[in-house]
N, C-alpha and C positions, 0 to 999 in steps of 0.2 A: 185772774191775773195770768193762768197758764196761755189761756187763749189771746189775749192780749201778747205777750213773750212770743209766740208761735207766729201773728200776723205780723208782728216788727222783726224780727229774724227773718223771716221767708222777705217783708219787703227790704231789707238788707240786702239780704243773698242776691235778690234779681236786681237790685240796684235801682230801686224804686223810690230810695228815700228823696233822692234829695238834696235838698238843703234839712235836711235833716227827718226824721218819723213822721211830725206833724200829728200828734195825736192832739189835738181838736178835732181830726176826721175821724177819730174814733166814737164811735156811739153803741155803749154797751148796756145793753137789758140784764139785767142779773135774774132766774127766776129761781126763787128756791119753792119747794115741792114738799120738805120733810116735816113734822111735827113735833112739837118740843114734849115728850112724853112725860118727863119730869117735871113741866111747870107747872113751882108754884108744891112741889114735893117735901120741899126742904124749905125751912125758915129761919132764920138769924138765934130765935130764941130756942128749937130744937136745936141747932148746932153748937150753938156757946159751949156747951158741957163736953162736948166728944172726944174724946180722944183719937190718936192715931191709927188705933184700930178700927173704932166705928166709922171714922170717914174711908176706912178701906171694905168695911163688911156691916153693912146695917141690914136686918131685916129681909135677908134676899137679894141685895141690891148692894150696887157699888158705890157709893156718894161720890167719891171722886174724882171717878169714871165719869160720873154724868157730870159732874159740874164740866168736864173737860170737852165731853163729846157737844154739849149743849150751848158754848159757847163758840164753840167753830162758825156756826151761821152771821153772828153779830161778829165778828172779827173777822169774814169774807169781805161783811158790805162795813167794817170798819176801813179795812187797809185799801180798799176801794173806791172808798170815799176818799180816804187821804190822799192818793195815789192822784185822783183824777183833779182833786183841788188843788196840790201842788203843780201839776201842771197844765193852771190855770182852765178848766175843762168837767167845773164842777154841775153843770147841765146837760153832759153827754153822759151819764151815768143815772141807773137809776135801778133800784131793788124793788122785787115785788118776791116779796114771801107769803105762801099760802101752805095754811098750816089745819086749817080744819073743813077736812072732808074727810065724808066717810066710803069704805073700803066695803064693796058691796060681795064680792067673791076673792077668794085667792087667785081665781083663772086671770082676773083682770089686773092683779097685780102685777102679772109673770110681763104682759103687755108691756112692750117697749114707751107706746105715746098715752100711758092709761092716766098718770098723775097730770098732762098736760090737760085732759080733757075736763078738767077742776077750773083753768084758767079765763076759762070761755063766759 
């Protein structure tokens, strides 16, 4: 959505719009790269009993932390979904999350285009 905001402002500024944005010309690939490391960690019937502090400190780990960081992905290609369906544009959108590959050295990791080479 950042990028999106960025290419209607700049076409703003130059005065490119128009009769207005026109986002049907927009056509966005969404690629996410990250992996859900928690899934599938936690379960409804492990959590029932928790209290306030296990969902802050269970076992090494932060449950509530991860429920937070883990849902970031599906709430990108949520409001991006919404975003594009409201303005009728729900074909010029499209998510492709790739989440399991494996991580052969840390040298490759440092690598700027290392996780796109998964997409291939």
């Amino acid at each position: 959505m950042v990028a999106i905001r960025e290419v209607t402002k700049n076409m703003i500024r130059l005065g490119r719009s128009g009769n207005g944005v026109g986002y049907d010309r927009f056509i966005v690939i969404s690629i996410g790269t990250g992996s859900n490391k928690s899934e599938k960690k936690y379960n409804a019937k492990m959590v029932a009993k928790w209290g306030a502090l296990t969902w802050l400190f269970n076992s090494g780990s932060t449950p509530i932390i991860d429920c937070f960081n883990e849902a970031s992905t599906d709430m990108v290609d949520y409001h991006n979904s919404v975003l594009f369906t409201a303005l009728q544009s729900q074909d010029n959108y499209l998510r492709i999350q790739v989440s399991n590959y494996s991580i052969r050295s840390k040298m490759q990791v440092k690598m700027g285009q290392y996780k796109l080479m998964y997409l291939i």
